[in-house]
N, C-alpha and C positions, 0 to 999 in steps of 0.2 A: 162317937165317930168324929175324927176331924173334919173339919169344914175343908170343901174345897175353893177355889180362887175364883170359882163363878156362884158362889153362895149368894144369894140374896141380901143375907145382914153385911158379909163382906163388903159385897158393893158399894153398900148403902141404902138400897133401894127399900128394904123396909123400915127403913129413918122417917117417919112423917114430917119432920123436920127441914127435912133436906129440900132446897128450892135450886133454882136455875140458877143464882148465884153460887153454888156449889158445884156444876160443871165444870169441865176442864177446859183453858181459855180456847182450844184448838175448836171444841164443840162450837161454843159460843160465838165464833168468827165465823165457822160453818153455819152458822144461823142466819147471823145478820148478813150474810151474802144473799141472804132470798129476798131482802128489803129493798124497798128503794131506799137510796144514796139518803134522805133526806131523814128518813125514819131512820137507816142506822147511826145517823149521828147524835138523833135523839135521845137511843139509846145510852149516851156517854152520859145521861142526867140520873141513871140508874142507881149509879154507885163510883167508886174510886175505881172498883174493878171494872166495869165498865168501861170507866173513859178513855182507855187507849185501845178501843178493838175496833173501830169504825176504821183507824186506819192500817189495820192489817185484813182490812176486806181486798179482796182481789180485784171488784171492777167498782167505777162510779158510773154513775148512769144518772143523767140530766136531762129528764124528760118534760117540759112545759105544763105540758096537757096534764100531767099526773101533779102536776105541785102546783098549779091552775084549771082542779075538774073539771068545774063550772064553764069553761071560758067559751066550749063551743056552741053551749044555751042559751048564752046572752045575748041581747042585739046590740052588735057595736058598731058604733061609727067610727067614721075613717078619724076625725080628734082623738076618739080613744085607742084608736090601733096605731098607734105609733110608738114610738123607739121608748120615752119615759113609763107607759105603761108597763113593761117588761124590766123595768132598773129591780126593782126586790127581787128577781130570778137570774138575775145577772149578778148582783151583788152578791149573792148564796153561791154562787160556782165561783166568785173569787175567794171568798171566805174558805170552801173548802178547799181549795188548792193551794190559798198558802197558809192553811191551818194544816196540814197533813204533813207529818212531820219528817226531817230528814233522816235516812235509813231506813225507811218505810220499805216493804215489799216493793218487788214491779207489777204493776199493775197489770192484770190479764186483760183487761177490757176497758176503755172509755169512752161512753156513748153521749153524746149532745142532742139535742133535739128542740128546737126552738123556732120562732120566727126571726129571724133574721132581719137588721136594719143597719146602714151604714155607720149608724152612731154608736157599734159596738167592734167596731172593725179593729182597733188595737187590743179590744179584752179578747175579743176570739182568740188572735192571734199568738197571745201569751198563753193563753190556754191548751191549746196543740200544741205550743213548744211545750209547755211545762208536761205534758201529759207524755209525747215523744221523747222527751231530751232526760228529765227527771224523773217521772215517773216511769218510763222504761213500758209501754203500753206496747202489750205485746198483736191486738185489735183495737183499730181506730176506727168508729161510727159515727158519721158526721150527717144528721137529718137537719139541712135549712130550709123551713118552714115558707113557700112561698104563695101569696093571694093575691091574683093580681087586682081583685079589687080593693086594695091598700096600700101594696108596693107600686113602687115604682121599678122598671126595668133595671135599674141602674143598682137597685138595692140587694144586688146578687153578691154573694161572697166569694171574694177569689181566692179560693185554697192554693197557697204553693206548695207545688208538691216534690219542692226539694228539701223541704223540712223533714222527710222520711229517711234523709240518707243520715241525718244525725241521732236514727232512732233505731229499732230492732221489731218495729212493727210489721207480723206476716199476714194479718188479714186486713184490709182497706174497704170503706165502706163510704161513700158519697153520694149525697140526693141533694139537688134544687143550691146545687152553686154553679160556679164560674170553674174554671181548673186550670191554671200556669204550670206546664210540664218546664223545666230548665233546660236549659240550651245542650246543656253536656246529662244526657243521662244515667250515667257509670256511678255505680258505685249504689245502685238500688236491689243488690239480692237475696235482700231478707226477705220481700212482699213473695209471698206464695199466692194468694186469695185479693182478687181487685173486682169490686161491686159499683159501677158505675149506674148513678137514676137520674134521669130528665138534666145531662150533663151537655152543653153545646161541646161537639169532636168533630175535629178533621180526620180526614182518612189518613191525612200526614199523626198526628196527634197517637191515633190507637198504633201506626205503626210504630214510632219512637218508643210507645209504652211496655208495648211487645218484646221489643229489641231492647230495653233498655233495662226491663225486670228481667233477668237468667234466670231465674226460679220458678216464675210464674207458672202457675197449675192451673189454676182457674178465672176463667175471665168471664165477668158477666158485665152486660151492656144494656139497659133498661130505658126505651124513651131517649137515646140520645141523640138530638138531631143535629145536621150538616153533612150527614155523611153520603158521600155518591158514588166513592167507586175503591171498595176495601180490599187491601191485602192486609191479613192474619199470616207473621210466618214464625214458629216459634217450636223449639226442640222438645220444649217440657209440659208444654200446656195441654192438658186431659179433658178441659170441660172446657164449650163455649155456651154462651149462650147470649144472644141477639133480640131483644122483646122489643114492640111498640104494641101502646092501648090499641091502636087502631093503625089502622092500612093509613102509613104515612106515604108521601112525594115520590113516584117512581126513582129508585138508583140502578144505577146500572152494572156495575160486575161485586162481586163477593168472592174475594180468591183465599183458600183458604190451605195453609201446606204445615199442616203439624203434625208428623209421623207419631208421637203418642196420642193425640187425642183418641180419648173412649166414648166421649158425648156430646154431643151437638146439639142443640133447642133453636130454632128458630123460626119466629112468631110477625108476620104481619113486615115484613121489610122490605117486600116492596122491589128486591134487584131483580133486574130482567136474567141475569147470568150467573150460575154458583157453578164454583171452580174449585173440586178437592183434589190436591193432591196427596199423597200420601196416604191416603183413607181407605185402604184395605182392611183395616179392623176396625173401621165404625160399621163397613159394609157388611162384615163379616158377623157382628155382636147385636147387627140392628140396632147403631143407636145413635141413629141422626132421626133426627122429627123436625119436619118443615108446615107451620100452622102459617098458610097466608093466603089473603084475599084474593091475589092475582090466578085467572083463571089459565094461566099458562105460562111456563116458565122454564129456561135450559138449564139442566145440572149435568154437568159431566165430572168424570173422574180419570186422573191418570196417577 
């Protein structure tokens, strides 16, 4: 009987022979996408076949704590927690960024994750360009590591976040920096998805954000203080969402007028006044949720 095209010996598959080096490269980049950044480069010591699939992974991910287990077991002092302690995890994020070769994919994802110290303020900086501008990072994840028993105030990173318009980045992701929005904010509506954590905002700040991403779908606000008296006003935004850990500084109005929104979360904020307009379908779908400490509070709708 002829074989058919899903036979067994066809395959391969009863080759005892046959090892992972025998995969097809498409597999094998599928693989090394589940690794960390650090382990699939390792990978390139395999073989010749190897050595150019690390950089057709689609995201890099630079996680400290993972390429530093150990670091939260240790007891360290403030001489050891400082800026040279962290040069060999700083020096590997430049190594791979200008070891990744030109015509590389775009990258689907680049995540950072580090403590942060002002004596790395121009390598950051290359690094989000190169990851926006060249690598074409379609999600930018930016976790600045901050304790204040070792920083100093001052040792905050200030993302500029005009650096996005020179890129095609739709999901935006920031924790524990500083944020410079540009004067002129036109020409930012690729960002669909903006994730702001423990970020200082003015109520001027979130509106220019609003008004200045056309695309925006979903805003999420975690922890970010200054804020006292918000208007949210935006055609395409579907999800908000508003957290603090705890019942922060009483603020006073929350106006909120986005004829698509489908979901609301708000958690511990604290305004004496929320003001929806256009919110006939959140009322309608059940899906505004207000989690706060204040034992009384006016929401009206029109």
């Amino acid at each position: 009987m002829e074989e058919t095209s899903n036979h067994p010996r066809r395959l391969g598959l009863g080759n005892p022979n046959r090892n992972l080096n025998d995969l097809p490269k498409e597999i094998l980049v599928h693989i090394l996408s589940f690794l960390l950044t650090v382990d699939a480069i390792r990978s390139s010591l395999i073989s010749s076949k190897w050595r150019p699939l690390w950089s057709l992974v689609p995201s890099l991910n630079f996680y400290f704590f993972n390429y530093d287990a150990g670091f939260f077991f240790r007891n360290r002092t403030n001489e050891e927690y400082r800026a040279p302690f962290f040069n060999p995890f700083v020096d590997l994020v430049d190594r791979v960024l200008n070891t990744r070769p030109l015509g590389s994919p775009s990258l689907q994802t680049f995540s950072l994750s580090f403590p942060y110290f002002n004596e790395y303020v121009s390598r950051v900086d290359s690094w989000i360009r190169c990851a926006v501008t060249r690598l074409r990072a379609r999600e930018l994840d930016l976790h600045f590591c901050f304790d204040t028993q070792f920083h100093n105030f001052n040792d905050r990173y200030d993302f500029p976040f005009s650096v996005l318009r020179d890129g095609c980045v739709q999901v935006f992701s920031l924790a524990g920096s500083s944020l410079t929005l540009p004067v002129d904010m036109r020409s930012l509506g690729s960002l669909r998805s903006v994730y702001l954590k423990k970020i200082d905002l003015t109520d001027e700040m979130v509106r220019d954000l609003t008004l200045g991403c056309p695309n925006l779908e979903d805003l999420e606000l975690h922890t970010c203080e200054w804020l006292e008296s918000l208007s949210i006003c935006s055609t395409r935004l579907k999800k908000l969402v508003l957290e603090y850990e705890y019942f922060t500084h009483a603020m006073h109005t929350l106006e909120i007028d986005c004829p698509n929104l489908c979901s609301i979360r708000l958690r511990n904020c604290g305004f004496a006044h929320y003001v929806l307009n256009n919110a006939t379908s959140l009322v309608e779908d059940d899906s505004l949720v207000i989690v706060n400490e204040v034992s009384s509070f006016n929401l009206s709708f029109s």
